[in-house]
C-alpha positions in Angstrom: 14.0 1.6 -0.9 11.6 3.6 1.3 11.3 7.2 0.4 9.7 10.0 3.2 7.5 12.7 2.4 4.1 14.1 3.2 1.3 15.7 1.2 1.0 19.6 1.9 2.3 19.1 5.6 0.4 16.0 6.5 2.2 12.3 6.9 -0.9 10.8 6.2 0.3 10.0 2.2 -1.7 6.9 1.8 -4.6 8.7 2.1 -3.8 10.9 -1.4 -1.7 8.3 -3.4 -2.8 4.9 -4.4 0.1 3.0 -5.9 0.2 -0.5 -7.3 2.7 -2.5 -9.7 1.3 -1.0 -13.1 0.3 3.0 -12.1 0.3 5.7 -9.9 -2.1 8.0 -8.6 -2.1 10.8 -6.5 -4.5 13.6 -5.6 -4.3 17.5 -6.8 -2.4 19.6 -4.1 -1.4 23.5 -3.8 2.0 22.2 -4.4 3.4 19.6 -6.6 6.6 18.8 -4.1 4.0 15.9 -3.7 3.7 14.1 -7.2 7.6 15.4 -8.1 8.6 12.7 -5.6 6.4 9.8 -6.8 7.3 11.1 -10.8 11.4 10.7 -9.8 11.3 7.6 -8.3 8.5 5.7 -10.7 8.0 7.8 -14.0 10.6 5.4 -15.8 8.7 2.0 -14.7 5.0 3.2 -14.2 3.0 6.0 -15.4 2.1 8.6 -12.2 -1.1 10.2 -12.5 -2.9 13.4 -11.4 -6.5 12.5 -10.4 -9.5 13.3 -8.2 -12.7 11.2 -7.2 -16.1 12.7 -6.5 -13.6 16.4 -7.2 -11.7 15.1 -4.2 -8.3 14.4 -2.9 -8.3 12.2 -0.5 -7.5 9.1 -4.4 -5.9 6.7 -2.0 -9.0 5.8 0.5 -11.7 6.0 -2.0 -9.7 3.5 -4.8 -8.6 0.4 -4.8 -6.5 -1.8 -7.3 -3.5 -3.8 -8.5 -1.4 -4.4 -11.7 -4.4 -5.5 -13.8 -7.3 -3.1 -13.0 -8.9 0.0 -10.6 -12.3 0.1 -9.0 -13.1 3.4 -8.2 -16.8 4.4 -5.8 -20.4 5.2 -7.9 -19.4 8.8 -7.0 -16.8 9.1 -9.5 -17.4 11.4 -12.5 -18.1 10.4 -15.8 -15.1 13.0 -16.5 -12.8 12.0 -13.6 -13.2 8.1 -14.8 -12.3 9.2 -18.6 -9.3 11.0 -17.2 -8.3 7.9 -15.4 -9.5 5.8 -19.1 -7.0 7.6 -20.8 -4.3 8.0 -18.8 -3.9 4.5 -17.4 -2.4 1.5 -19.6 -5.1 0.1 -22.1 -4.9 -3.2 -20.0 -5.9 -1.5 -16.9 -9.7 -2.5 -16.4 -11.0 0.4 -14.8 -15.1 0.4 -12.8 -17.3 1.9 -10.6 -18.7 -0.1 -8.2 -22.4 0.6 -6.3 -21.0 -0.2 -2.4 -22.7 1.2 0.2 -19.0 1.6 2.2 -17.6 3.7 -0.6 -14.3 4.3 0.7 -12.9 1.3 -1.0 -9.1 1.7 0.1 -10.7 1.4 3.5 -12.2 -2.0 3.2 -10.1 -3.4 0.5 -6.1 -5.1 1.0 -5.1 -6.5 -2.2 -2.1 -7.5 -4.0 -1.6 -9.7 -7.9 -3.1 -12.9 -6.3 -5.3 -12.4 -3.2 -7.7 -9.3 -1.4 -8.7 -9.1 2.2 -12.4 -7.0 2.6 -14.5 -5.7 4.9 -17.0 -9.0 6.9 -19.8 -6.4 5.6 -19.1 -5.8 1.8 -22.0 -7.1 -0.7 -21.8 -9.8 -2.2 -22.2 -8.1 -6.1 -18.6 -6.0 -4.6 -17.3 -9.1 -4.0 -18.1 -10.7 -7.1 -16.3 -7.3 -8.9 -13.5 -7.1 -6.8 -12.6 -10.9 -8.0 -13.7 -10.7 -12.0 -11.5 -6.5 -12.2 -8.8 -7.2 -10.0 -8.0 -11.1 -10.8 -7.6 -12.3 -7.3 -9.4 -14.0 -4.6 -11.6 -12.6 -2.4 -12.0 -13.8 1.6 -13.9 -11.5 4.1 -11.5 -11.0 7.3 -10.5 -8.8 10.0 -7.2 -7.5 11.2 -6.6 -7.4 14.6 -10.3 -7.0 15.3 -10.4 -3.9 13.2 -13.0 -4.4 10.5 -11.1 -1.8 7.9 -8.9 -4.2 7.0 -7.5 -1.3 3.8 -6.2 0.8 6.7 -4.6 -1.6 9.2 -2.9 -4.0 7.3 -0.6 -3.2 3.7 0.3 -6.1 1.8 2.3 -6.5 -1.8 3.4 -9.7 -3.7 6.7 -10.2 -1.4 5.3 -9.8 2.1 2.5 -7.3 4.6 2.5 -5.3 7.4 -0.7 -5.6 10.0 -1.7 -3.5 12.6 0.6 -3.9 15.8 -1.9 -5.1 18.4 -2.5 -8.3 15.6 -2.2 -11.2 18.1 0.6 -13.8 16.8 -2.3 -16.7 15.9 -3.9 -13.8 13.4 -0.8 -13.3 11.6 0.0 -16.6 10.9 -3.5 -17.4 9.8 -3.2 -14.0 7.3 0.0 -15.6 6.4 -1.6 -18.5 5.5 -4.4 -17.3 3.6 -2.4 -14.6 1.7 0.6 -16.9 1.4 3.1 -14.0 1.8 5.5 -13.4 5.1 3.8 -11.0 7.4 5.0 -8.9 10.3 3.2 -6.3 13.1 4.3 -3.0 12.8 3.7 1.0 12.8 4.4 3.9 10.2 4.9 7.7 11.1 6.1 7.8 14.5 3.7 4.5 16.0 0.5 5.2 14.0 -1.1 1.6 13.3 -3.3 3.5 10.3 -0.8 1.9 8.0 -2.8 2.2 4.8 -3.2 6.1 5.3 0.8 6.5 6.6 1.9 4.7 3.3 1.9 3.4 -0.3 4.1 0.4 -1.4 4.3 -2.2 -4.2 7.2 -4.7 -5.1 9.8 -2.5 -5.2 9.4 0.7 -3.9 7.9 2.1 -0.8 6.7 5.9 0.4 5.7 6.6 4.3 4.9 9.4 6.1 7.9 12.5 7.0 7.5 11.4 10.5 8.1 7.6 10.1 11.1 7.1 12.4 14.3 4.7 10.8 13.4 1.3 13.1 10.3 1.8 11.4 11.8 2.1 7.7 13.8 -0.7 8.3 11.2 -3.1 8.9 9.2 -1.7 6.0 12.1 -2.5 3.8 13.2 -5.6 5.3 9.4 -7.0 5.2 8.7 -5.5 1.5 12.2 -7.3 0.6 12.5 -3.4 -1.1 16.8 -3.6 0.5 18.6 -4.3 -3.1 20.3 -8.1 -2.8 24.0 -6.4 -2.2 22.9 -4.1 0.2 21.5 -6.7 2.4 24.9 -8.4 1.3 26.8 -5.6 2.6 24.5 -4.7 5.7 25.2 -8.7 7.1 29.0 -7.7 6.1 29.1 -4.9 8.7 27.0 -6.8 11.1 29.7 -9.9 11.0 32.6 -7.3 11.2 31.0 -6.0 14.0 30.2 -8.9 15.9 34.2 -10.1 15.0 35.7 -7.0 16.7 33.4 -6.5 19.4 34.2 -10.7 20.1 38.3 -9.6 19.6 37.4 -6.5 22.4 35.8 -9.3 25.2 38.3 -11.3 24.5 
């Protein structure tokens, strides 16, 4: 299921939450409306975390990780990356990494198996990203856009892209990431969709302003729908089809 909310009135929650299969994080706000959502919906499957990099907020554009480790940007505190040390899982593999672009949840779209990066990463990133994270590495764009961490969100069951991805690019990121992808939009037709939301394999948050067409593709792509829901929903849909077929008739 998708869940709405925003970060101390701004949709943009991607950009202060960074959420994966094995932890939470999300950035220190005024208010704590903010982590109270993430804490009810995950605290019973996955630790959620408080933290800040380089004393910032902004956790979800400057990390990047999945279910087996975190890679967080040379300006990371020795006490921000104990925090993280002793509050994540002891399998967690946490590192800073020296990367000139050191917005890592810009240039990074990873799930378990497979990351997409920046064409202009170093080599010694890439090397990192493969040995912390587990996965393989291949440089790419999405939809021309070289930030391939903000335009394009993908987890184990399936992705979104950016909408203007042509229908040759998908299939070829289909390919490579060997999950079902689909073009689409969060908060109200913004194609930032690693900044409008955080999602792993089986739960989902986007921005207060992401409209319900919008939700439903989320959910439908993420397969994050509960098997007798979608049950039900094709239920309604063949009741309805039946009695609008009895009307014409």
């Amino acid at each position: 299921m998708a869940t709405r909310c925003s970060f101390e009135n701004s949709n943009e929650i991607g950009v202060f939450a960074a959420l994966t299969n094995s932890y939470c994080l999300t950035g220190i706000g005024g208010s704590e409306n903010f982590y109270s959502i993430f804490e009810s919906e995950l605290s019973e499957h996955i630790p959620v975390i408080h933290a800040t990099i380089a004393g910032c907020r902004f956790v979800g554009r400057t990390t990047v990780g999945n279910r087996r480790g975190l890679l967080a940007p040379n300006t990371t505190t020795d006490i921000e990356l104990q925090h993280l040390r002793n509050s994540l899982p002891d399998s967690i593999v946490i590192q800073r990494i020296e990367e000139r672009l050191s917005a890592l949840g810009n240039i990074v779209s990873c799930n378990d198996h497979v990351a997409l990066v920046h064409p202009d990463v170093d080599r010694e990133t890439e090397d990192v990203i493969a040995d912390v994270l587990g996965v393989e590495v291949f440089r790419q764009t999405v939809g021309g856009q070289a930030l391939v961490g903000s335009y394009c969100k993908f987890t184990n069951q399936g992705g979104m892209v950016h909408p203007r991805t042509t229908v040759e690019d998908i299939e070829e990121l289909s390919s490579l990431i060997q999950v079902p992808l689909v073009a689409g939009t969060v908060n109200r037709g913004s194609d930032v969709l690693g900044g409008g939301m955080v999602v792993n394999d089986w739960s989902a948050f986007v921005g207060l302003d992401t409209t319900g067409t919008e939700i439903s593709v989320v959910e439908s792509i993420f397969k994050l729908s509960g098997r007798g829901q979608q049950q039900g929903q094709s239920n309604i849909v063949t009741d309805m089809r039946s009695s609008l077929i009895d009307q014409l008739s």
